[in-house]
mmCIF file of the N, C-alpha and C atoms, coordinates in Angstrom:
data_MODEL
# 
_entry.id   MODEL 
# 
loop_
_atom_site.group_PDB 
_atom_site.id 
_atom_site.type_symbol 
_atom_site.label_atom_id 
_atom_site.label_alt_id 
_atom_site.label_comp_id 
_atom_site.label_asym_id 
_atom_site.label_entity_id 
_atom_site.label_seq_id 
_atom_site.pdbx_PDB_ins_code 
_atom_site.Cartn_x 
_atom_site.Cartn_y 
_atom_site.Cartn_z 
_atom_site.occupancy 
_atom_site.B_iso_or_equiv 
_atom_site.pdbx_formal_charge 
_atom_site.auth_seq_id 
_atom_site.auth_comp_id 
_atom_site.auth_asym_id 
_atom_site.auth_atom_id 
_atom_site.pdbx_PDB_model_num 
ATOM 1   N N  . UNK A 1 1  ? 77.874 88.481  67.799 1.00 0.00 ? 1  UNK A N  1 
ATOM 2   C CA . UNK A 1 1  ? 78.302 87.819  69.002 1.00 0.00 ? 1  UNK A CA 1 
ATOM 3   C C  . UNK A 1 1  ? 78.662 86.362  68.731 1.00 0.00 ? 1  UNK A C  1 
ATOM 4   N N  . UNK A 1 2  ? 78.106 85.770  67.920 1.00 0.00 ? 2  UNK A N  1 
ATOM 5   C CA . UNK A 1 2  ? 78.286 84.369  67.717 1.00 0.00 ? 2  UNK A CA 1 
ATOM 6   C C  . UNK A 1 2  ? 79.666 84.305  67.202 1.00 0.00 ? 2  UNK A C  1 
ATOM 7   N N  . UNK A 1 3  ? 80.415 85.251  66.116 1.00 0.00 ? 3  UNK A N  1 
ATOM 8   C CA . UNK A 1 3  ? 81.712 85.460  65.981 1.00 0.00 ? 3  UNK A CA 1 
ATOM 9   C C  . UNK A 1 3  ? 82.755 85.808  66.946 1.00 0.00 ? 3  UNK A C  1 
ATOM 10  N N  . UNK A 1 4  ? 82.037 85.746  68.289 1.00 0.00 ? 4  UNK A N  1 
ATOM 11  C CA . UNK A 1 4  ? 82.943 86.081  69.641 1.00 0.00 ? 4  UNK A CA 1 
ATOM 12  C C  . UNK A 1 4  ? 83.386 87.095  69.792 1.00 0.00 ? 4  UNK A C  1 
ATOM 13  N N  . UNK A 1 5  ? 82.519 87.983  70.002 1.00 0.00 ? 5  UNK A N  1 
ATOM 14  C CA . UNK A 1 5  ? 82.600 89.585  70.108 1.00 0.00 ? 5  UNK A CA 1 
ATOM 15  C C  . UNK A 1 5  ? 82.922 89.379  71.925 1.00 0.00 ? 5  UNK A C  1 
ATOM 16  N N  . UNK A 1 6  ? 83.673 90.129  72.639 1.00 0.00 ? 6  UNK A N  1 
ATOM 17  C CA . UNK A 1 6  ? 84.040 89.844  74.168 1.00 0.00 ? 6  UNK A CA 1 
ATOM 18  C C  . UNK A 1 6  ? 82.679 91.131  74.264 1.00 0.00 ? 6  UNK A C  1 
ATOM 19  N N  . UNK A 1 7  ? 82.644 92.512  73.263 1.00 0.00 ? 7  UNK A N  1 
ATOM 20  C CA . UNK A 1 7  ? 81.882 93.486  74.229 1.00 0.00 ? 7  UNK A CA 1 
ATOM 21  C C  . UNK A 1 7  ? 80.992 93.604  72.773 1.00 0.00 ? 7  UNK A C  1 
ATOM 22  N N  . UNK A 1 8  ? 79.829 94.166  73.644 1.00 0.00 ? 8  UNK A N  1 
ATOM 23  C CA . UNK A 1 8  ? 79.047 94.735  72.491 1.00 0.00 ? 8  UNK A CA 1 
ATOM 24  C C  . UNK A 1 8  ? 78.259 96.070  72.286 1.00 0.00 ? 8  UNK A C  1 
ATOM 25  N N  . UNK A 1 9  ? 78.266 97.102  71.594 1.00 0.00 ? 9  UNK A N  1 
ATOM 26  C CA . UNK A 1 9  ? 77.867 98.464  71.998 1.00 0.00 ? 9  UNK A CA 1 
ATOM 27  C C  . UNK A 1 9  ? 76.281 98.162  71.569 1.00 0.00 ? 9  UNK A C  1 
ATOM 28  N N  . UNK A 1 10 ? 75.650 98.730  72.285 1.00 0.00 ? 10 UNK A N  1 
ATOM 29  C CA . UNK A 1 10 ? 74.213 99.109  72.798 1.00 0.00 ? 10 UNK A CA 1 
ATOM 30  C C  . UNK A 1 10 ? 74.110 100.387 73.570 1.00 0.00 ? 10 UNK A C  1 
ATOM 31  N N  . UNK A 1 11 ? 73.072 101.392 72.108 1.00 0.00 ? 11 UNK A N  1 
ATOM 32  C CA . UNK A 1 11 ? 72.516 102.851 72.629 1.00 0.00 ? 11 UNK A CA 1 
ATOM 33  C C  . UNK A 1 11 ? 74.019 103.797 72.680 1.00 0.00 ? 11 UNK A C  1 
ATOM 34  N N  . UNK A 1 12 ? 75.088 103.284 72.187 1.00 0.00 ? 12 UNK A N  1 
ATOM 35  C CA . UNK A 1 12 ? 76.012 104.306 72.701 1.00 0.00 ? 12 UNK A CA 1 
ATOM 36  C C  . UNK A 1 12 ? 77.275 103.646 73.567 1.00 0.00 ? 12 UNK A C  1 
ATOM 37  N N  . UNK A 1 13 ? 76.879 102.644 74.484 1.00 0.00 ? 13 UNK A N  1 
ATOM 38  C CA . UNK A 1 13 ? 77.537 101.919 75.193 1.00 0.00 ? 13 UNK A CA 1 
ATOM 39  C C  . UNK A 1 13 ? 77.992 100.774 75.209 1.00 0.00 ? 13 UNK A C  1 
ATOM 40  N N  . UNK A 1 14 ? 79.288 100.211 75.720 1.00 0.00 ? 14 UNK A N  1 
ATOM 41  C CA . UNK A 1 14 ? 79.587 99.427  75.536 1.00 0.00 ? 14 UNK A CA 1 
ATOM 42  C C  . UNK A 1 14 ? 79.586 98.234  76.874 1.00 0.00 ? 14 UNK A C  1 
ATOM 43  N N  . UNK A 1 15 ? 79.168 96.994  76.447 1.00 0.00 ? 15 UNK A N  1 
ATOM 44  C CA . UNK A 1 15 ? 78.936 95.996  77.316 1.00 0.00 ? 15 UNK A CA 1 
ATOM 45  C C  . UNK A 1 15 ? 79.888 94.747  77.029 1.00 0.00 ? 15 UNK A C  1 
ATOM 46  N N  . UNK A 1 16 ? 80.323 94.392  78.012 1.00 0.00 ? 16 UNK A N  1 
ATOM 47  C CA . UNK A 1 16 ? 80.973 93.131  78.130 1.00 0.00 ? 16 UNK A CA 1 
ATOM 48  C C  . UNK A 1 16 ? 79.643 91.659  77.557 1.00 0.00 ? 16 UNK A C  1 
ATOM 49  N N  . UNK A 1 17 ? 80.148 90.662  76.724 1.00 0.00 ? 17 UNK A N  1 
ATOM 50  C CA . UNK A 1 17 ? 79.862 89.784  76.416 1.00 0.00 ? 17 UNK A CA 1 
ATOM 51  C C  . UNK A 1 17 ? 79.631 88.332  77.834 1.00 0.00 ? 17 UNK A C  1 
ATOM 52  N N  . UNK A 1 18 ? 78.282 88.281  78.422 1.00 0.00 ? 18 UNK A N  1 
ATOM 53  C CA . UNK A 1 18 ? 78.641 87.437  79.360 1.00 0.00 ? 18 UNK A CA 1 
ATOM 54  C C  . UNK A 1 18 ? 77.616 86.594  79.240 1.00 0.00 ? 18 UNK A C  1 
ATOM 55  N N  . UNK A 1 19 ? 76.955 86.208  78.181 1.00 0.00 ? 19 UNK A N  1 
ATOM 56  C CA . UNK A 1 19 ? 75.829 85.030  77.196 1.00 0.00 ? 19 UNK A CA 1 
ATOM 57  C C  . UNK A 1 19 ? 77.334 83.699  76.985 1.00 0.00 ? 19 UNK A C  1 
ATOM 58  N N  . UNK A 1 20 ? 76.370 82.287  77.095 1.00 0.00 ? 20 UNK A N  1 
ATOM 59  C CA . UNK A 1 20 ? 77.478 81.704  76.083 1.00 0.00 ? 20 UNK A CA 1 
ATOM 60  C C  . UNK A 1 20 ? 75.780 81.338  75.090 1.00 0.00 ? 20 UNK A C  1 
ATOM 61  N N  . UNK A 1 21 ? 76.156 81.534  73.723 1.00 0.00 ? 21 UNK A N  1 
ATOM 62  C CA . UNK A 1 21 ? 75.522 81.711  72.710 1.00 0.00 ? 21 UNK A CA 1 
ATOM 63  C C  . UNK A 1 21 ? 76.159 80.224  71.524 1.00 0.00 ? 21 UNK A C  1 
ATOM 64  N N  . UNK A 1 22 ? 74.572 79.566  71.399 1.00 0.00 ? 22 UNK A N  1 
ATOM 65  C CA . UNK A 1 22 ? 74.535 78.829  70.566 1.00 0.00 ? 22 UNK A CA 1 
ATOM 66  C C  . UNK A 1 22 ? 73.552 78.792  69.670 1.00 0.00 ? 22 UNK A C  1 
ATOM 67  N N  . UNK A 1 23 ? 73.866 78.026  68.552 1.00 0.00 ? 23 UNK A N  1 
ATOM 68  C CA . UNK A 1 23 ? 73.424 78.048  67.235 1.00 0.00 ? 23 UNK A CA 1 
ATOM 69  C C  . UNK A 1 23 ? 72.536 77.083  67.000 1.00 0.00 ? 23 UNK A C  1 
ATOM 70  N N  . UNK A 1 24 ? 70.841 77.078  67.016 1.00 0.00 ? 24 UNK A N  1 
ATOM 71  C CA . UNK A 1 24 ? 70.199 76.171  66.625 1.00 0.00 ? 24 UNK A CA 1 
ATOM 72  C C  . UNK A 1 24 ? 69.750 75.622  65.565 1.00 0.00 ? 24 UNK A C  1 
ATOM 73  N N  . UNK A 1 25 ? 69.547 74.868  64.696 1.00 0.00 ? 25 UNK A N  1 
ATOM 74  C CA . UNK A 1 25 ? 69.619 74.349  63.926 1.00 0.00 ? 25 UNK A CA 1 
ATOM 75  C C  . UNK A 1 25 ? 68.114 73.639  63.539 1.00 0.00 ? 25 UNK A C  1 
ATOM 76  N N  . UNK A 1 26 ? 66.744 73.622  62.983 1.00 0.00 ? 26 UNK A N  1 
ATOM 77  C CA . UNK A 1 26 ? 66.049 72.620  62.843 1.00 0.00 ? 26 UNK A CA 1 
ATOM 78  C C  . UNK A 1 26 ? 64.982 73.679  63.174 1.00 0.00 ? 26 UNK A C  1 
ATOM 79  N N  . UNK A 1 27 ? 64.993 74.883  63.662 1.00 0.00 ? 27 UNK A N  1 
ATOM 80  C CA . UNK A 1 27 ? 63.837 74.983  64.493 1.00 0.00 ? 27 UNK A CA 1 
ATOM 81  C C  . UNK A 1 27 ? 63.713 76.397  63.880 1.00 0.00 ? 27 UNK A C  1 
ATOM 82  N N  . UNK A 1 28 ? 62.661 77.205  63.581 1.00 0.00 ? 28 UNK A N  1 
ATOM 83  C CA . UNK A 1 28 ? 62.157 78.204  63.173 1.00 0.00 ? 28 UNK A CA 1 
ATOM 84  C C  . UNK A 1 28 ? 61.919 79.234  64.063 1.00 0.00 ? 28 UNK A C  1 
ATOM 85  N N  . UNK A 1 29 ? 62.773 80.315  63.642 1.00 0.00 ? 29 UNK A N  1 
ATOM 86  C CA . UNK A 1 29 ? 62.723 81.353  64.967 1.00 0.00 ? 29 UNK A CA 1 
ATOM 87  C C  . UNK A 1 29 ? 60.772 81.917  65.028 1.00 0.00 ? 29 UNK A C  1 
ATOM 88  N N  . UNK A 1 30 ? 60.289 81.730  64.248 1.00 0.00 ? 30 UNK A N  1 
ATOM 89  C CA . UNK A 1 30 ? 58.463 81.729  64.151 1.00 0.00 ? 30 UNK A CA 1 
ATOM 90  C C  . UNK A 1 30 ? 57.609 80.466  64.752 1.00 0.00 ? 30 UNK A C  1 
ATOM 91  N N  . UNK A 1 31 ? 58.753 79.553  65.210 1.00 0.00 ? 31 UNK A N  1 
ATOM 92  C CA . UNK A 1 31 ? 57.742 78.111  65.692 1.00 0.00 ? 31 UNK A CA 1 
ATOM 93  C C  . UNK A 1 31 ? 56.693 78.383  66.409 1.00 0.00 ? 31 UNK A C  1 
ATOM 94  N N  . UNK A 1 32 ? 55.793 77.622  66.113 1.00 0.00 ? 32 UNK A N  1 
ATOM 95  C CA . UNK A 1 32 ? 54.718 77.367  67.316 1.00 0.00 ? 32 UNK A CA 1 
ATOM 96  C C  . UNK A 1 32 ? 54.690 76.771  67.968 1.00 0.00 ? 32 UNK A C  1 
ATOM 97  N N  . UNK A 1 33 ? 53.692 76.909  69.153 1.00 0.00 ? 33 UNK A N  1 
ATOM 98  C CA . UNK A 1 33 ? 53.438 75.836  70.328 1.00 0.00 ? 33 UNK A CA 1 
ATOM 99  C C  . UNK A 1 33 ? 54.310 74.641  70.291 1.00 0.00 ? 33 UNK A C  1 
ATOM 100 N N  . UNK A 1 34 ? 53.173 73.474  69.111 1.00 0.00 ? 34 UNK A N  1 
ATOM 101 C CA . UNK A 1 34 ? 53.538 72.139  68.440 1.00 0.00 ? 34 UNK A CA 1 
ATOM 102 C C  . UNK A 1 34 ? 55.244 72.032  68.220 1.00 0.00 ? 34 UNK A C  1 
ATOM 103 N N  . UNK A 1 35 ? 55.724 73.118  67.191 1.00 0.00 ? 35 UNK A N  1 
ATOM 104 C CA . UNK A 1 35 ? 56.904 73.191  66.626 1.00 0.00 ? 35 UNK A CA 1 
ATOM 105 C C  . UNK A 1 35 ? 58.353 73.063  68.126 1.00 0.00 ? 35 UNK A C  1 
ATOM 106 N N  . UNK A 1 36 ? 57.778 73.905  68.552 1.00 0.00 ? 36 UNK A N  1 
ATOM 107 C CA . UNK A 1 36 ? 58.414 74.329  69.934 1.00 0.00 ? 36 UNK A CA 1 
ATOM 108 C C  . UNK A 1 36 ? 58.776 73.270  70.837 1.00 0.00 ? 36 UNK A C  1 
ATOM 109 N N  . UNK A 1 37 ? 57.538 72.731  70.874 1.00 0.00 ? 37 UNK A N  1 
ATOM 110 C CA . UNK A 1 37 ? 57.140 71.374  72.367 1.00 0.00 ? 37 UNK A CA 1 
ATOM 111 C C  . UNK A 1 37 ? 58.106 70.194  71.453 1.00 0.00 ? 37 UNK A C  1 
ATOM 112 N N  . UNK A 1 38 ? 57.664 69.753  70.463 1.00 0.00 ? 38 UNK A N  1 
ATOM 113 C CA . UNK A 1 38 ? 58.735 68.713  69.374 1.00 0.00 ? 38 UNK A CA 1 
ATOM 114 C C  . UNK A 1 38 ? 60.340 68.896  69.402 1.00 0.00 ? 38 UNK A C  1 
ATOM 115 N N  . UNK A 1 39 ? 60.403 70.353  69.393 1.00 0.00 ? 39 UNK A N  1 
ATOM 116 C CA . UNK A 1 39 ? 61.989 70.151  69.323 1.00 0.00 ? 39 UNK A CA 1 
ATOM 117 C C  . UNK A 1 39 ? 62.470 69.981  70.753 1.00 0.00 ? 39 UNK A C  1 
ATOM 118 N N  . UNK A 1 40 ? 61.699 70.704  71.632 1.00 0.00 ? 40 UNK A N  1 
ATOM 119 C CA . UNK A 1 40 ? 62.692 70.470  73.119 1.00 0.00 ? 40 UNK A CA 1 
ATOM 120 C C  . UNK A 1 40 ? 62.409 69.368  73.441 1.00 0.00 ? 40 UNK A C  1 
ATOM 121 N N  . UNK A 1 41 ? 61.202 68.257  72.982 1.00 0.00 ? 41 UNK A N  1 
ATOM 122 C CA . UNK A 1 41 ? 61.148 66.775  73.418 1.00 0.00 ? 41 UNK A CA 1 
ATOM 123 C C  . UNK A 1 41 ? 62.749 65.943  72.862 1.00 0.00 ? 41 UNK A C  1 
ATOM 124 N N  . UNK A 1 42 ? 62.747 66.584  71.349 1.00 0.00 ? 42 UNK A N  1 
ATOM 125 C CA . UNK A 1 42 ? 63.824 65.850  70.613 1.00 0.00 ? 42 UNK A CA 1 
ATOM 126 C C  . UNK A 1 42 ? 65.438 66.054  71.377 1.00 0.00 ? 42 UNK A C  1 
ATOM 127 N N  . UNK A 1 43 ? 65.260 67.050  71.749 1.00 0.00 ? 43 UNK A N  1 
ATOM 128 C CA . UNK A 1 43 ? 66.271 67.698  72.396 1.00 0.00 ? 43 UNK A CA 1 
ATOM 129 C C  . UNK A 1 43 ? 67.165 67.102  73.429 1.00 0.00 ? 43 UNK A C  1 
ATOM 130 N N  . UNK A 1 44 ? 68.559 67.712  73.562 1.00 0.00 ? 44 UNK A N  1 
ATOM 131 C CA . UNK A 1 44 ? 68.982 66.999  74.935 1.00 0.00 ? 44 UNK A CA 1 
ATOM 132 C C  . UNK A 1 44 ? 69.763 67.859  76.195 1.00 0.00 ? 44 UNK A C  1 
ATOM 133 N N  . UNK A 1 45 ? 68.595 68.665  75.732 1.00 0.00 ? 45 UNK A N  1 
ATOM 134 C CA . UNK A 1 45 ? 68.870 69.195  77.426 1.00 0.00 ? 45 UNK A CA 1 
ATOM 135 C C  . UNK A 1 45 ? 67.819 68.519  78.654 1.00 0.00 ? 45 UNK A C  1 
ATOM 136 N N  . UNK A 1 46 ? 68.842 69.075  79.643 1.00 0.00 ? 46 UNK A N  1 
ATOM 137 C CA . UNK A 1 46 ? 68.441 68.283  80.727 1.00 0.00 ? 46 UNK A CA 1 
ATOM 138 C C  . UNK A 1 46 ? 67.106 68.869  81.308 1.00 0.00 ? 46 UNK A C  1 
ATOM 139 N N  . UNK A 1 47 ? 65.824 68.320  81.833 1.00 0.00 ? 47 UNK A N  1 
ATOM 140 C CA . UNK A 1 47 ? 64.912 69.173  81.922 1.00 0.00 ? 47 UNK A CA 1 
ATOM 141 C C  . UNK A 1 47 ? 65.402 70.035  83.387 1.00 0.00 ? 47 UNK A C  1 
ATOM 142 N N  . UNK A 1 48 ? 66.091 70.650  84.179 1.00 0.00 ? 48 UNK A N  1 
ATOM 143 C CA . UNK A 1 48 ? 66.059 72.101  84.482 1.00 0.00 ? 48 UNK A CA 1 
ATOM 144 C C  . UNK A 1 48 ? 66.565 72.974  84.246 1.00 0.00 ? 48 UNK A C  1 
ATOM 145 N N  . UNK A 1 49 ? 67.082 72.738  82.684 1.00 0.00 ? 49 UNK A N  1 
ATOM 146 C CA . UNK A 1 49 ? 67.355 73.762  81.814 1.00 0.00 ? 49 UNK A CA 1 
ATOM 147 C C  . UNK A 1 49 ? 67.016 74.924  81.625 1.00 0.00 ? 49 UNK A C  1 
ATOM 148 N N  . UNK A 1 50 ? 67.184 76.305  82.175 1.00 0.00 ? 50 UNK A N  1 
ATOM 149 C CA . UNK A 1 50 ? 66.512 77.307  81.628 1.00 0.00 ? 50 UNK A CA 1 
ATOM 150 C C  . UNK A 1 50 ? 66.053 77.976  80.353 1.00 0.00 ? 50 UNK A C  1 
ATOM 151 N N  . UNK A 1 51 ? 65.374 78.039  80.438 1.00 0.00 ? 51 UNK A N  1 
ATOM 152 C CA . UNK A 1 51 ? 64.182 78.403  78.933 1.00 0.00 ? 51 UNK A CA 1 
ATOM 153 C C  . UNK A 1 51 ? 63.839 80.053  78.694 1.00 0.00 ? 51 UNK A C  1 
ATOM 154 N N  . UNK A 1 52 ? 64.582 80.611  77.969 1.00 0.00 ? 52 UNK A N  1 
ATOM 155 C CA . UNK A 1 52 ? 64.203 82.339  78.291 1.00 0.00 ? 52 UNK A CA 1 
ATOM 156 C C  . UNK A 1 52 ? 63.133 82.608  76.478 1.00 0.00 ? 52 UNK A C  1 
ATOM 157 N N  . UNK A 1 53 ? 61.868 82.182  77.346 1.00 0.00 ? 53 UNK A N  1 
ATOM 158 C CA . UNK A 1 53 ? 60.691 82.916  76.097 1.00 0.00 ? 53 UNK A CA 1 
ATOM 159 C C  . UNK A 1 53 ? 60.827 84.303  76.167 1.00 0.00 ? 53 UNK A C  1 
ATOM 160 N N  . UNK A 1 54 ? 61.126 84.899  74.745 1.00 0.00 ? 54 UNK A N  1 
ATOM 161 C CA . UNK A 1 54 ? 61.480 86.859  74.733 1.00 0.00 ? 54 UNK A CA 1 
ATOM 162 C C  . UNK A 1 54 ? 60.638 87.375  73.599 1.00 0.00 ? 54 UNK A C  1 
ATOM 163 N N  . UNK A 1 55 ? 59.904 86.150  72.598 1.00 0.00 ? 55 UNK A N  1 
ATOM 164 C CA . UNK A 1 55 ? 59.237 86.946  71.528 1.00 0.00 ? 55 UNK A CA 1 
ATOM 165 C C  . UNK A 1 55 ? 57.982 86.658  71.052 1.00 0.00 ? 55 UNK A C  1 
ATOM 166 N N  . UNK A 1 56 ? 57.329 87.564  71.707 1.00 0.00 ? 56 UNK A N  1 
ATOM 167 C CA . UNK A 1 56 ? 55.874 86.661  71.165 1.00 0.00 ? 56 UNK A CA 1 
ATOM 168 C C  . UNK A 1 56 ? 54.435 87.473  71.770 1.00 0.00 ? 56 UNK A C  1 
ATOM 169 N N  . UNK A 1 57 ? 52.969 87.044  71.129 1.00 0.00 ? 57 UNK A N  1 
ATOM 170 C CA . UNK A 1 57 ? 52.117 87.458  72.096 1.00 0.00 ? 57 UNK A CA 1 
ATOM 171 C C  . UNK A 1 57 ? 52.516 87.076  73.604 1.00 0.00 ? 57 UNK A C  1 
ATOM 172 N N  . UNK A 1 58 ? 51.645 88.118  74.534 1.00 0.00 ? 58 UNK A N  1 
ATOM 173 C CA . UNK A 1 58 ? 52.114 87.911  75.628 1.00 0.00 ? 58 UNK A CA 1 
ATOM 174 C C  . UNK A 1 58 ? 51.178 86.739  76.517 1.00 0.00 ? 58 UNK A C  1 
ATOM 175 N N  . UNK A 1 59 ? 50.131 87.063  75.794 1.00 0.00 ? 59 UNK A N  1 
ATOM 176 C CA . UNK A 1 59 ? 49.432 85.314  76.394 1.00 0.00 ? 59 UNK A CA 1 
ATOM 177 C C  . UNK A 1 59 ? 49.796 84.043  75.787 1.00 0.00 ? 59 UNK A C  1 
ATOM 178 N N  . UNK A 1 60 ? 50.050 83.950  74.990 1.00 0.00 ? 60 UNK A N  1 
ATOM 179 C CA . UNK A 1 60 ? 50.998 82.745  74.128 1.00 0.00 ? 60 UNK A CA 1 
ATOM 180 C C  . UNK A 1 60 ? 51.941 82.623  74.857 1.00 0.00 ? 60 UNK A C  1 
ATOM 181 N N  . UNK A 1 61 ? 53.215 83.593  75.324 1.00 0.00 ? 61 UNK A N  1 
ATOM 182 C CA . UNK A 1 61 ? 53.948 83.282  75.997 1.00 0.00 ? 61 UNK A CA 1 
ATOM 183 C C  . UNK A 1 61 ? 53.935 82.137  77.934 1.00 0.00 ? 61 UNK A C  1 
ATOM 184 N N  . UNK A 1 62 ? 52.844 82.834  77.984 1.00 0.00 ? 62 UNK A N  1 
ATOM 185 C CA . UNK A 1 62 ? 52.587 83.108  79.383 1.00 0.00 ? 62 UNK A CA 1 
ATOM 186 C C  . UNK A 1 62 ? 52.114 81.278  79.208 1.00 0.00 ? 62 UNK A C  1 
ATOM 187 N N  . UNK A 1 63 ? 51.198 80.841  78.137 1.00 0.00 ? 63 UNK A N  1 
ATOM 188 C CA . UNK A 1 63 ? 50.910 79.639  77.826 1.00 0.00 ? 63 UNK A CA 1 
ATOM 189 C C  . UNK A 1 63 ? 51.812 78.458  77.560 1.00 0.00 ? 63 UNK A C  1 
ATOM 190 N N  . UNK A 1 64 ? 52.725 78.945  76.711 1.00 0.00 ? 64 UNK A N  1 
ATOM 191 C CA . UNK A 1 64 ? 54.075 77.924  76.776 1.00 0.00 ? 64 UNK A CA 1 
ATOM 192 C C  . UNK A 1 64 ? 54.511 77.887  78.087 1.00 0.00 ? 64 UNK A C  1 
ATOM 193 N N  . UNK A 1 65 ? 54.642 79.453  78.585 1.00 0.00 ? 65 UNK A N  1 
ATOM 194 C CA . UNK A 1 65 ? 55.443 78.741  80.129 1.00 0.00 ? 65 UNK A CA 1 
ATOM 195 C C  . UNK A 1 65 ? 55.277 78.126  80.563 1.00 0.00 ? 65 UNK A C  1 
ATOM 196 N N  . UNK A 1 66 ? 53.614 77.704  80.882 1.00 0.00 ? 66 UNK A N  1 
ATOM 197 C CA . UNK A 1 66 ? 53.033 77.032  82.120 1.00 0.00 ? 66 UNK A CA 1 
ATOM 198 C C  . UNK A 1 66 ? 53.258 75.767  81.581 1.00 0.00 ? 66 UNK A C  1 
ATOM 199 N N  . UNK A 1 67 ? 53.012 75.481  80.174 1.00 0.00 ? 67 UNK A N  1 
ATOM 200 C CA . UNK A 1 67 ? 52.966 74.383  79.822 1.00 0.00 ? 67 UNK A CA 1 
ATOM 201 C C  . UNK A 1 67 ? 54.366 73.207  79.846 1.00 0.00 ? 67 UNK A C  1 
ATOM 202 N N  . UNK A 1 68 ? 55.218 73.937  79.683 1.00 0.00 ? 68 UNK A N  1 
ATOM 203 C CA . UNK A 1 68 ? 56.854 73.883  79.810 1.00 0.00 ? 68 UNK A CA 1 
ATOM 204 C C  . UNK A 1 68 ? 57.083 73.701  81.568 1.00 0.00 ? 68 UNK A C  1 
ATOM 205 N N  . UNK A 1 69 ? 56.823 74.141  82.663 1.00 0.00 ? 69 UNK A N  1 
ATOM 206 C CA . UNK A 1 69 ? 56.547 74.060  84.171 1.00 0.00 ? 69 UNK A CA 1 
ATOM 207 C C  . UNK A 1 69 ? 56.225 72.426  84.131 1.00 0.00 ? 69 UNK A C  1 
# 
C-alpha cells in the first residue's frame, strides 16, 4: 500500500484503498510505553490527533490509552 495500491485483496476480496498511509521513521514497531510517550512528545502532530493502538497486550494497551487521554 505504501507503493499506492488504490485496492487491496483481503480473504479473496477486493477493497478499495481509503488509509492515507505514512512512513515512520525513528520509532520501533516493538516500542514501549517510554519509547512511545518520547516520540509522540517529539512529534508534531497536533494533540487531537487520532491514535489507533492495534498491537499489543490488551492491558498495556488499555494503559497507554488512558495515559495518552
Amino acid at each position: 500500500m505504501i507503493g499506492g495500491a488504490e485496492r487491496i485483496k483481503i480473504h479473496g476480496d477486493w477493497f478499495p484503498v481509503k488509509a492515507r498511509l505514512e512512513v515512520l521513521s525513528g520509532l520501533s514497531g516493538h516500542g514501549d510505553f517510554a519509547e512511545i510517550e518520547q516520540w509522540l512528545a517529539q512529534s508534531d502532530l497536533a494533540p487531537e490527533t487520532p491514535i489507533n493502538l492495534i498491537h499489543g497486550d490488551p492491558e498495556a494497551l488499555a494503559a497507554l490509552r488512558d495515559h495518552l487521554r
